[in-house]
C-alpha positions in Angstrom: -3.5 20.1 -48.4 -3.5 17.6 -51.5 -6.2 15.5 -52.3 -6.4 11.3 -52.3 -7.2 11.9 -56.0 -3.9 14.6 -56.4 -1.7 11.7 -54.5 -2.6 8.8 -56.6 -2.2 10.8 -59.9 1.1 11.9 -59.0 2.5 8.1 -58.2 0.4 7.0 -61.4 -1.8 4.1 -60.1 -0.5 2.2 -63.2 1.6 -0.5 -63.5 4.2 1.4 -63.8 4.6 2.1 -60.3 5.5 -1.1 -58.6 5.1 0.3 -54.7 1.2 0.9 -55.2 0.8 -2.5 -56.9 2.9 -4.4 -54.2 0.1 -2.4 -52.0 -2.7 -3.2 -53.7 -1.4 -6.7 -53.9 -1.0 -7.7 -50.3 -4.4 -5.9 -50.0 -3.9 -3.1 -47.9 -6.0 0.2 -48.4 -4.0 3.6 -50.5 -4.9 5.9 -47.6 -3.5 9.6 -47.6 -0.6 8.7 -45.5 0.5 5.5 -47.3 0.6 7.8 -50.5 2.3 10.6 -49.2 4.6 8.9 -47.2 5.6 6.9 -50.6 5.5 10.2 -52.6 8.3 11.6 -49.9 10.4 8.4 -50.1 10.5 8.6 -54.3 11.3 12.1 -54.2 14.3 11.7 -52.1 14.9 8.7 -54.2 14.9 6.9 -50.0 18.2 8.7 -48.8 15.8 10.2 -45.6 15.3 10.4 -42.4 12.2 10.0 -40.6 12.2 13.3 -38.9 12.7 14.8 -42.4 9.7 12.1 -43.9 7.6 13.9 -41.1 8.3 17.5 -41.5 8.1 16.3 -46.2 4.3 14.8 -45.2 3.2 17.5 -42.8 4.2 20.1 -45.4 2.0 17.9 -48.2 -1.0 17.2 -45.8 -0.8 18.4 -42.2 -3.6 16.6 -41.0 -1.0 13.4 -41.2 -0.3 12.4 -38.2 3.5 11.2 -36.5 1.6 7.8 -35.8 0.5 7.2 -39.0 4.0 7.8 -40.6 5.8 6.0 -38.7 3.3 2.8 -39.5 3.6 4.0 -42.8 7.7 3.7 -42.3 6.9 0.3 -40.7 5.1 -1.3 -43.2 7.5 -0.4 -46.2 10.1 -2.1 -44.3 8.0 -5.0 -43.7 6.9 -5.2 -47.3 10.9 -4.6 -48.7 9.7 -1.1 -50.1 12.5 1.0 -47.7 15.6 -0.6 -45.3 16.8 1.7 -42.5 20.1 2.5 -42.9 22.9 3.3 -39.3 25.6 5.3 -39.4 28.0 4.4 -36.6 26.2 4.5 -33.4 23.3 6.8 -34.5 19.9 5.7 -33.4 18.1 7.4 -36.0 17.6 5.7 -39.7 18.3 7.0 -43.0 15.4 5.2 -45.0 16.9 4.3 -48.5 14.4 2.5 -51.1 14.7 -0.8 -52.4 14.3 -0.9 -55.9 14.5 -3.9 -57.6 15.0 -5.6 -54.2 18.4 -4.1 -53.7 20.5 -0.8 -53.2 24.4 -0.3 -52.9 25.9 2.5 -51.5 29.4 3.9 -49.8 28.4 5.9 -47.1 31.1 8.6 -46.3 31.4 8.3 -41.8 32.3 12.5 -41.8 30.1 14.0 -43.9 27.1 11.2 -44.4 27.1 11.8 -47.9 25.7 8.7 -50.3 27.5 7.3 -52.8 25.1 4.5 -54.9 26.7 2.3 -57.3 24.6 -0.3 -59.6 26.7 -3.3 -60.1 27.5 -4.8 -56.5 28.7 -8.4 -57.9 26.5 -10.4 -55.8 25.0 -12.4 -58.3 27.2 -15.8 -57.4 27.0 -15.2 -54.0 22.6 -14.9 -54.5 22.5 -18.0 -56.6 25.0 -19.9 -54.3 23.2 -18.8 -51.1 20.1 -20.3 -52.6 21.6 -23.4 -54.0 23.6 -24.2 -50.4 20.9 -22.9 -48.0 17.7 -23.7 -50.2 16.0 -20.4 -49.9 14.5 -17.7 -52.1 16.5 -14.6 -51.7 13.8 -11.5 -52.6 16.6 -8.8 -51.9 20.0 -7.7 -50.2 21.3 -3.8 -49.2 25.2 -3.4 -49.4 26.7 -0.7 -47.9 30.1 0.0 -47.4 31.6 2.9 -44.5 34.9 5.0 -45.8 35.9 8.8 -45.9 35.2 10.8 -49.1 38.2 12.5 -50.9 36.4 15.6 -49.6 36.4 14.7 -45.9 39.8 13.2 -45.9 41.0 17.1 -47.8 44.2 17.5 -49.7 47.2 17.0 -47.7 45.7 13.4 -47.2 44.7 12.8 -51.2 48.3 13.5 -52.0 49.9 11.6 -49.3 47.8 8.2 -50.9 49.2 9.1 -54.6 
């Protein structure tokens, strides 16, 4: 089991780590599970799901309970730290983390492999959303659904060309 101390070390308390400051800022408390949670979610660089957050954190610090990191989940969803993510009809989230106030991914609907991409274009449409509807936009998450060249396989890559 890792320490308070060991948890705040490893997601430096510094500026540097904007999560901890946006915590410390909207004055809530860096308990064990807000920090290990966190430490999970930057590890995976966000591409998790909760049942694999869970079994991450109980590994770290079993005495972490399910409640508490599922209010964890909660509360970086709230705060713009993590969106949850559906693929099709599942009802379970993948978490993905917001950095920046926005992530862009293809999401391959075989396999569920990621596939992040920086530029989305969306500039325009932000400042033109602000402009028209006079509102502050903080973040977006773009995702777009398609079959990787692995899932659609050979015959099918050749057929396209």
């Amino acid at each position: 089991m890792r320490s308070l101390v060991e948890a705040k070390t490893r997601l430096r308390m510094s500026a540097d780590n904007p999560h901890i400051q946006s915590l410390k800022q909207a004055g809530y408390r860096l308990t064990q599970a807000r920090l290990t949670v966190l430490e999970v979610l930057e590890a995976e660089r966000g591409h998790i799901t909760s049942a694999d957050v869970l079994q991450k954190v109980e590994r770290i610090n079993p005495a972490i309970g399910r409640a508490s990191v599922f209010r964890t989940l909660e509360l970086f969803t709230q705060l713009g730290f993590i969106r949850p993510t559906y693929i099709h009809t599942s009802a379970t989230p993948t978490y993905v983390m917001m950095h920046g106030g926005h992530h862009h991914h293809v999401i391959c609907t075989e396999c569920k492999r990621f596939f992040e991409f920086d530029n989305c274009g969306m500039e325009a449409l932000t400042n033109n959303l602000q402009r028209e509807l006079d509102v502050q936009i903080s973040g977006h998450l773009l995702e777009f659904y398609g079959v990787c060249a692995d899932c659609r396989g050979p015959d099918r890559a050749e057929r396209r060309t």
